[in-house]
N, C-alpha and C positions, 0 to 999 in steps of 0.2 A: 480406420482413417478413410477418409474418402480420397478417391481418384481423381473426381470429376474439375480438383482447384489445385492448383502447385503451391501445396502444401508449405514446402518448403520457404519460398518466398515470403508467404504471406507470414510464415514464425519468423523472421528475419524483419522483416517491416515492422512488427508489432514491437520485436523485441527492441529494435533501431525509435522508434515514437516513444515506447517509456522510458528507454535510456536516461533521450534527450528531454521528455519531460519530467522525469524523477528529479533530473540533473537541475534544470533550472528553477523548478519549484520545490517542490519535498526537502532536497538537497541543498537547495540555493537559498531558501529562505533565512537560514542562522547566519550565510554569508551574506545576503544584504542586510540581514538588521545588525550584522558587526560593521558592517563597511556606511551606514547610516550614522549609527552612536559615533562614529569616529569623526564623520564631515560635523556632525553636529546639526545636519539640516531638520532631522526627525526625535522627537522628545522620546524618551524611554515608554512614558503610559500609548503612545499614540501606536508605539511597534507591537507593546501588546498585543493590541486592541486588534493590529494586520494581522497576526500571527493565531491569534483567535479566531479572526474573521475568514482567514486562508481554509480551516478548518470545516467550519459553519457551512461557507458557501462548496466547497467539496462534497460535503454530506447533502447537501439539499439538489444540488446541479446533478447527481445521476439519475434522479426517477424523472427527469426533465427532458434530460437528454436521451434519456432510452426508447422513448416511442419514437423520436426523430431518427436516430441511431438504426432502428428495426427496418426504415424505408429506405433510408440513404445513410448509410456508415460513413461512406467517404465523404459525402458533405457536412458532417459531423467531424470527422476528424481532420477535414480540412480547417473546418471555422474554429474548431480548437486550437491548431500549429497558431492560424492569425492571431487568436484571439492572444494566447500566450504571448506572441510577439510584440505586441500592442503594447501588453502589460509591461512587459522588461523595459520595452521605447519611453512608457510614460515615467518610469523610474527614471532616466534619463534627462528627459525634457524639463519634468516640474517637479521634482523629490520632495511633495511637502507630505507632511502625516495625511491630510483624508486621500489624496492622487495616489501612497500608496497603499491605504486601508482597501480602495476600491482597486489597485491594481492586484494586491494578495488576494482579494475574492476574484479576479480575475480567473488568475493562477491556478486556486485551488481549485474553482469551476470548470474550467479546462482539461485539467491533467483526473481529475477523480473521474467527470462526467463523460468527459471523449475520451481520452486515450486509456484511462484503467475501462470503464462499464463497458463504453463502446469498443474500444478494443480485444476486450477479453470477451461479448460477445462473440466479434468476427471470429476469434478460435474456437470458442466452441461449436460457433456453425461449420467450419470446415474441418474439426478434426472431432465431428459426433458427438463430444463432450465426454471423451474420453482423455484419461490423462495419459500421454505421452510427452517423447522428447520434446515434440515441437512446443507444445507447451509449456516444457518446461522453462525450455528455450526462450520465448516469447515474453512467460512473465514475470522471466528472473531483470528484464529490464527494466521495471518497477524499483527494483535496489540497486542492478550496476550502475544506474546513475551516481551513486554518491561515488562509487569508483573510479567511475571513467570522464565524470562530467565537473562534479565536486572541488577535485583539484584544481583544473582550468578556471573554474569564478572566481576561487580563493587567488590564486595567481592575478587574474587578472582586477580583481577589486583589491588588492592589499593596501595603494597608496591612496589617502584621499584626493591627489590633483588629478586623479587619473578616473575617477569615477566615474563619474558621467559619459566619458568616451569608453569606460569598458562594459556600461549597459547596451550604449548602441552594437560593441563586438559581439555581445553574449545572443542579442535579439538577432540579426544576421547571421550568426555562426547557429543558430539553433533554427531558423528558418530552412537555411541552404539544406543541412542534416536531416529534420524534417520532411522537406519538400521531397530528396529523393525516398522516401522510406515510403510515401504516399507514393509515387511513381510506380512501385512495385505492386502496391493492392489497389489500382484503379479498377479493378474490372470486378473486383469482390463485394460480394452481397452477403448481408447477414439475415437477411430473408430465410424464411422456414425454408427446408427442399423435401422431398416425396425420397428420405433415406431410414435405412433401419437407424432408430436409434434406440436409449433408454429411455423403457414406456413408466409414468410415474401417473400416480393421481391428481387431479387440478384440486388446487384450493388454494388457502391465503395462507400470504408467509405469519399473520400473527396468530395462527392455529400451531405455529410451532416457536414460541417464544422463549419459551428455554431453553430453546439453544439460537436465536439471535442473541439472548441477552448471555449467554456464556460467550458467543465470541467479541460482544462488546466490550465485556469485563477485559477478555486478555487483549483485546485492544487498546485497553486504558493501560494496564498492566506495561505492555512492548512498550507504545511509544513513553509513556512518563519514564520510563527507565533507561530509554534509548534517551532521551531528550537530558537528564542528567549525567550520564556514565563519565565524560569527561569531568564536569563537575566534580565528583565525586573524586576521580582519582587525583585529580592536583588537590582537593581539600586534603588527601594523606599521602600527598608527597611521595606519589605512585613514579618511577621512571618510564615515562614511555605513555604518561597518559593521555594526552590527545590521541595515540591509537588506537583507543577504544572503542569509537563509534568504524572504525579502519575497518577494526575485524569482526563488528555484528554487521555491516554491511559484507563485509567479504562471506560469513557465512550464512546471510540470508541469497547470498547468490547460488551458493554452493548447495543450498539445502533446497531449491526448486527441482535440481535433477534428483537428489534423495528421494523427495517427495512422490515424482511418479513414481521413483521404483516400490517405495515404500507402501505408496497407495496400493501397488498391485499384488505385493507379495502379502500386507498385513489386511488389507482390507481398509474401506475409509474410516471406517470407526475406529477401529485400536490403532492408526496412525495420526486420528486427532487425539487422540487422548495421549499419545505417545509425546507428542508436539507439546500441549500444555503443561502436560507435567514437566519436562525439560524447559520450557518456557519459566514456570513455576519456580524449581529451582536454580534457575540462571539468577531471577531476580532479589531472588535469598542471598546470593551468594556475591551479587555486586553491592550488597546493605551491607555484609558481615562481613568481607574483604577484608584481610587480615595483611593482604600483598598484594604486588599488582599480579602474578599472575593468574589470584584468583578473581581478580577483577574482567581479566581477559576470555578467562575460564565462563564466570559470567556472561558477558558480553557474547559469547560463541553460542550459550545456549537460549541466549536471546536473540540472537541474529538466525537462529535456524527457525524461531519460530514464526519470527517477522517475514521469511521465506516462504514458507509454509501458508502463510495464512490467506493469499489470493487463491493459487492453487486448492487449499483445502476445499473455499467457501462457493468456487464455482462447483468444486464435485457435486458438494454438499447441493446445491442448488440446481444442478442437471439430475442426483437421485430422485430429489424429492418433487419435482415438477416436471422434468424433462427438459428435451433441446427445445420442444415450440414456444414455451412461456417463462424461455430464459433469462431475458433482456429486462423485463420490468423486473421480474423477482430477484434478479443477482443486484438490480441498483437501489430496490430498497434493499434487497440485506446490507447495500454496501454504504447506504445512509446510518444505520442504525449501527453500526460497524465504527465507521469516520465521527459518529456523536464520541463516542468511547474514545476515540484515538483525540479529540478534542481535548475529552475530560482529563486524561490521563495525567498528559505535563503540569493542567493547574491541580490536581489531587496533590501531584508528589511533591509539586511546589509553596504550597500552601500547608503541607502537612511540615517541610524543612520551615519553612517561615515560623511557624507553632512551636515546634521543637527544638530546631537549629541542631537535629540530628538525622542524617540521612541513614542509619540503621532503621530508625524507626518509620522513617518515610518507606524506605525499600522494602519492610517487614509485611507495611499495610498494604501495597500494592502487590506482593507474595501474595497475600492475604487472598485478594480480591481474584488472583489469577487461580487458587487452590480453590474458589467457591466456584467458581467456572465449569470444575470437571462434573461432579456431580449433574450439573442441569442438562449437560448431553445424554444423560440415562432413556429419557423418552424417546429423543432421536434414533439412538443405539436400538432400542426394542424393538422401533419400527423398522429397523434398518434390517435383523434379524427376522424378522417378521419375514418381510418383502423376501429375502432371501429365501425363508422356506417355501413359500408361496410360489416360487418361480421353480423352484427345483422337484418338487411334492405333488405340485398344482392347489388352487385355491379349494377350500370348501364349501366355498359358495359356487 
């Protein structure tokens, strides 16, 4: 860990921005397009169309924002707070379908582009791109949004007379929150610094595609089944089932501190594979759910992977590149990553439409999450590889 930045801070700030951005975007989206369907302002095809587009424009907004991010973080994650705020205000002012198609790409361009790529930068430049607490700390705010932020929108969007004044609370209350979290990392740079870190090879992320495309697969995998799970459980008359999405967020919070300790005691290899396979059958088991507890059951080992997966994909991406040429290569992985988390909801949606059996939707996204593990093999060898190499010395 480096000395030379207070450390501590700046995992607090990060963690305080995706909170707050999880909270109103990620989070907040199934609660505006309920509290839309209900004014009756915005047609059903048109929230699609936002909710697809929230996606789309996340995936493409971080290789965008990463070379800005590399010169000035803060003015990146400044124009993100506004930009987001903007978004929720325009919700407010004109609620028709294209104001908020373009305010969801707002959204999703903000929270994916600045505060997850750019933000998970800054950590890794002030904590060497090693996985510790502060880390953990930092990017378990990606998910405690749905916990700490989640309930406050639902609260405050439930009645339709009340809609429009509880956008302008949400854009203000998420500003104010915001603003002081940026107070704390003004001085922070994600600028390279002249420190030891992990020395890796330069090259390009699509020289190693089997394992981008494994973690996009279980990206489709989480969210499509994250994005169902309440569905699922009132279809069988589950008690308790709106809790379900409760406790995959609750333990994809819990599973960021697993994660480093995981990382350090297994190794980053056998603790991704460890991840998917749990991922894997969580997803088995919220199709086959016989009860809800094994619905819940489910749910836990989906929410640990959903945890799991920022933390994993920056290691993966300081091993294999280093700290200096972080920034562009974690925002493409994190493009090709967010395509998957797109595709996911319409796969599983589209396969229930076909069938009108959520077994067999939940089986096929099993499915896709169980082809996943296999394609890490190449990563894995090189991974072992590197390691003999450094302990042995090279034979070149």
């Amino acid at each position: 860990m480096r000395t030379d930045h207070p450390t501590t801070r700046v995992a607090l700030a990060i963690f305080v921005l995706q909170t707050a951005g999880s909270g109103v975007a990620v989070y907040g989206i199934p609660i505006y397009i309920a509290a839309f369907l209900r004014s009756g302002t915005v047609n059903p095809a048109e929230l699609s169309l936002a909710s697809t587009a929230f996606f789309l424009a996340g995936a493409l907004a971080g290789p965008a924002m990463s070379g800005a991010g590399q010169r000035s973080p803060n003015g990146v994650l400044l124009g993100s707070v506004l930009g987001a705020a903007a978004a929720i205000t325009a919700l407010a002012v004109d609620p028709a379908g294209p104001v908020v198609i373009a305010a969801f790409c707002v959204l999703g361009a903000t929270f994916n582009g600045g505060l997850v790529v750019v933000g998970t930068t800054v950590l890794v430049r002030v904590f060497d791109g090693r996985p510790t607490s502060g880390m953990a700390l930092a990017t378990s705010g990606s998910s405690a949004g749905g916990i700490l932020v989640s309930p406050l929108l639902a609260l405050l969007l439930t009645t339709q007379a009340v809609t429009a004044g509880s956008f302008l609370a949400v854009a203000a209350g998420f500003l104010v929150v915001s603003g002081l979290a940026l107070t704390l990392i003004r001085r922070v740079s994600a600028r390279p610094a002249r420190v030891e870190a992990p020395t890796a090879a330069a090259g390009r992320l699509s020289a190693h595609w089997p394992l981008v495309l494994a973690f996009s697969l279980v990206s489709a995998s989480q969210l499509g089944a994250t994005a169902y799970l309440v569905a699922t459980g009132l279809a069988r008359d589950f008690t308790g089932a709106r809790l379900a999405v409760s406790v995959a967020t609750a333990a994809a919070v819990a599973s960021r501190w697993l994660g480093s300790a995981g990382i350090r005691r297994l190794g980053l290899g056998r603790w991704t594979m460890t991840s998917f396979g749990a991922q894997a059958a969580g997803v088995a088991l919220v199709g086959l759910a016989p009860a809800g507890w094994v619905l819940f059951l489910g749910a836990a080992l989906i929410g640990q992977s959903l945890g799991n997966t920022i933390l994993i994909r920056s290691q993966v991406v300081v091993e294999l590149f280093g700290v200096g040429d972080f920034a562009g290569k974690f925002a493409r992985f994190q493009t090709w990553t967010s395509l998957g988390s797109a595709a996911g909801p319409f796969v599983l949606g589209q396969l229930f439409s076909l069938t009108h059996d959520y077994v067999l939707a939940y089986l096929a996204l099993a499915v896709l999450n169980v082809l996943a593990v296999p394609l890490l093999r190449p990563w894995l060898r090189q991974s072992r590889r590197r390691v003999d190499e450094l302990q042995h010395g090279s034979a070149v």
